[in-house]
Every structure is written in structure tokens, then in C-alpha cells.
C-alpha positions as CSV (number, residue, x, y, z in Angstrom):
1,X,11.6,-2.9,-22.8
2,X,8.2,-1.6,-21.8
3,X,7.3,-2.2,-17.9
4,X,3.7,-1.6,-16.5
5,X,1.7,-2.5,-13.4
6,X,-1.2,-4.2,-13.9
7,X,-4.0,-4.7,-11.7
8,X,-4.8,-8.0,-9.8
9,X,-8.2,-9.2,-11.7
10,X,-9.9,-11.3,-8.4
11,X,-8.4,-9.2,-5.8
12,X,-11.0,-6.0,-5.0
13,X,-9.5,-3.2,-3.0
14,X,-11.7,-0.4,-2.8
15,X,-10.0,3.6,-2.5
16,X,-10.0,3.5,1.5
17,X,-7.1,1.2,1.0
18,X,-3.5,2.5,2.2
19,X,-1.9,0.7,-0.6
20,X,-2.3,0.1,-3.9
21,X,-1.0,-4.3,-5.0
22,X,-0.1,-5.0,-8.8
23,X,1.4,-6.7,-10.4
24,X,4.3,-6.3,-12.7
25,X,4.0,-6.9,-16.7
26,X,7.4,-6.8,-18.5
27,X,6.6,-7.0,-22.5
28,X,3.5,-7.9,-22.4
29,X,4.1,-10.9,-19.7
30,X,3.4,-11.3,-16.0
31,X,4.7,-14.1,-14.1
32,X,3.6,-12.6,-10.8
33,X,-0.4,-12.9,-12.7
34,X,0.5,-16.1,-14.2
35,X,1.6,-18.2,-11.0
36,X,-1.9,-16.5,-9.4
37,X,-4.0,-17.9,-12.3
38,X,-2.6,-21.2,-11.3
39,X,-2.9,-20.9,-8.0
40,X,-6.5,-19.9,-9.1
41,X,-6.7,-23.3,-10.9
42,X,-5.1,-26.2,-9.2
43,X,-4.9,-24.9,-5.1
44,X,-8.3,-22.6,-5.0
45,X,-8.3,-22.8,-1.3
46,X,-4.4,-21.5,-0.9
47,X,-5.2,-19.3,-3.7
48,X,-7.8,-17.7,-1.1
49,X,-5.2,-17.2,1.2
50,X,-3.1,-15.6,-1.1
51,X,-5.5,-13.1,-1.8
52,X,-6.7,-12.7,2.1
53,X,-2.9,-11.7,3.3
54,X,-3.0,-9.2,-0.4
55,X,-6.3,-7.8,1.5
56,X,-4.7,-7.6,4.7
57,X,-1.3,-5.9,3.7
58,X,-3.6,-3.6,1.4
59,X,-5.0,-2.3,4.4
60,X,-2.4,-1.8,6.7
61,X,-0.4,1.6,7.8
62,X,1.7,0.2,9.6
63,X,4.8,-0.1,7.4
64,X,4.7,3.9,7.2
65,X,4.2,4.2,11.0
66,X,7.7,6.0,12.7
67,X,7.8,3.5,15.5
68,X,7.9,0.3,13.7
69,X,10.3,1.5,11.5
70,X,13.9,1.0,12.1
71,X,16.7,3.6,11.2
72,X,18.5,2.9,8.3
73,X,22.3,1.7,9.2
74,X,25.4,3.9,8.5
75,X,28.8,2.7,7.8
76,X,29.2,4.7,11.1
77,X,26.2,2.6,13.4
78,X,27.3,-0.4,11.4
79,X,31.1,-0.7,12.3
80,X,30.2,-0.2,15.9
81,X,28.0,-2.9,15.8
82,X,29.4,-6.6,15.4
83,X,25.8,-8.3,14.9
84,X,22.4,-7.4,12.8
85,X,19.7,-6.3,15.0
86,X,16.1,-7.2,14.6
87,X,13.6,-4.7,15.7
88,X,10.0,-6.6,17.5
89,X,7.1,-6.2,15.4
């Protein structure tokens, strides 16, 4: 099975970027591409916002930033806690 990432054809992110969004092709077929060509075709103004929030996320450090990044949980953490924690973005 060959796998490749494939660029995003109408979404332009330039090298300044923090992250790089593909797409994944699996034999020679991309759903992820696919669905966004139909988008593309049938909802042009969702499709827009699709792409905006791919721009945004493209751009943003924060995911790699220490303080909004929660510990992974240990069996040790996780059998003295009774309830999942969510940490305040």
C-alpha cells in the first residue's frame, strides 16, 4: 500500500507558516481532497470557511506552546483521579 501527503491545491500557505496541512493519498486516492473539491463545488461559501480555519490552524504555535499543553495521564495520575479533566484554552 503506498501512502503520501499531498498538498492542498486552493489552500496557499507560504514558509512563515508553523505548520505544514495535507492531505493524505492512499493508492493513488484522497477522500480528505475529494470531499474539498465538493465542498469547492456545491457549498463555495462553507468551502471558504474550510480553508480560512486550514489558514488559521496553519499559523498557529500554540499547540507546541508548554502551558497549554496538558501532561499526558499515567496509570499512576489516572487511578487517583475518578473524573477526566479538561484543561481551559
Amino acid at each position: 500500500m503506498k501512502y503520501e501527503l499531498i498538498e492542498i491545491p486552493d489552500l496557499n500557505i507560504d514558509a512563515t507558516n508553523k505548520w505544514k496541512i495535507c492531505a493524505l493519498q492512499i493508492e493513488n486516492r484522497s477522500p480528505a481532497l475529494n470531499a474539498l473539491i465538493e465542498w469547492k463545488r456545491k457549498r463555495p461559501d462553507d468551502f471558504k470557511k474550510i480553508i480560512s480555519s486550514m489558514k488559521l490552524v496553519a499559523v498557529n504555535d500554540r499547540v507546541t506552546d508548554p502551558k497549554h499543553v496538558k501532561k499526558r495521564a499515567t496509570r499512576t495520575n489516572m487511578a487517583m483521579s475518578t473524573k477526566c479533566e479538561l484543561t481551559k484554552a
